[in-house]
Phi, psi and omega in degrees: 000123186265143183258157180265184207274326195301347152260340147322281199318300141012269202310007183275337188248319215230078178004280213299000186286348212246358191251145142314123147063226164278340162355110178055325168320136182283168179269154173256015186034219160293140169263118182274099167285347144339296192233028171292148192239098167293130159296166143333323207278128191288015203259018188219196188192132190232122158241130150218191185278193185287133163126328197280142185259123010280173212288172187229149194282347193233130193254113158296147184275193157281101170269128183275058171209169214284132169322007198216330184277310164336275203315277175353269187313312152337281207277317179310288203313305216272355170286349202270321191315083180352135156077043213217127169201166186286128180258288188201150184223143179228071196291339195301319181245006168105012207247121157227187176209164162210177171285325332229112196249107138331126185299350208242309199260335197090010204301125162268138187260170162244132142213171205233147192227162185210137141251108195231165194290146165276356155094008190239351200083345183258177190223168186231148165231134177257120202216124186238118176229157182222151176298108146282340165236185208043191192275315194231165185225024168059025171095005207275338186275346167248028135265347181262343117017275197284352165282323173277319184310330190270330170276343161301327191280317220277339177261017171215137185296164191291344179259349154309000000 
């Protein structure tokens, strides 16, 4: 991926617009989504199920399938996903992060995803994307949130 010249310029005040792909972004390594601290800042989006704390702006369904085919079908769609590249993977605890860039400036988002089991054989996913610069990100994280979930829904029968 070649960056244009308007994230060079970018990059003098915003590093990473000046960077390829997941490059120098940091990793977030495991997320304890257990105890996550939503920032103040509107620059972000938490999609998770009904119940979860802290509240989630997008409620995920129930999936009837084994934590590892979730994660699988996860990690396909969203690697398929335009302007999207692999930051970090933990398959061990159901985790990954990626990257997601804007098109026009390189601006990079982070998001960090969970699958976690329902103690029934089926699973859940928790997907938190954030902003690393400004204040506000104009909707873009809970719109790109309702985006991937809807190609995610879209590659498991209705009964999953």
């Amino acid at each position: 991926m070649a960056v244009g010249l308007l994230p060079l310029i970018l990059s003098v005040i915003f590093p990473l617009c000046g960077t390829p792909g997941a490059k120098n972004v940091p990793a977030p390594g495991i997320v304890d989504f257990a105890h996550l601290t939503l920032p103040s800042s509107p620059n972000k989006a938490l999609a998770a199920p009904a119940g979860f704390n802290p509240k989630p702006d997008l409620i995920t369904r129930a999936y009837a399938l084994a934590p590892e085919q979730l994660f699988q079908i996860m990690r396909t769609t969203i690697l398929a996903m335009p302007h999207t590249y692999a930051l970090d993977e933990h398959p061990g605890h159901f985790q990954a992060a990626f990257v997601a860039r804007t098109p026009t400036a390189n601006f990079p988002d982070i998001i960090a995803i969970a699958v976690q089991p329902d103690g029934q054989g089926g699973s859940h996913l928790v997907m938190y994307s954030h902003s690393i610069y400004g204040y506000s990100d104009l909707g873009a994280n809970l719109a790109r949130l309702t985006a991937w979930l809807a190609a995610i829904n879209a590659k498991i029968p209705p009964q999953s």
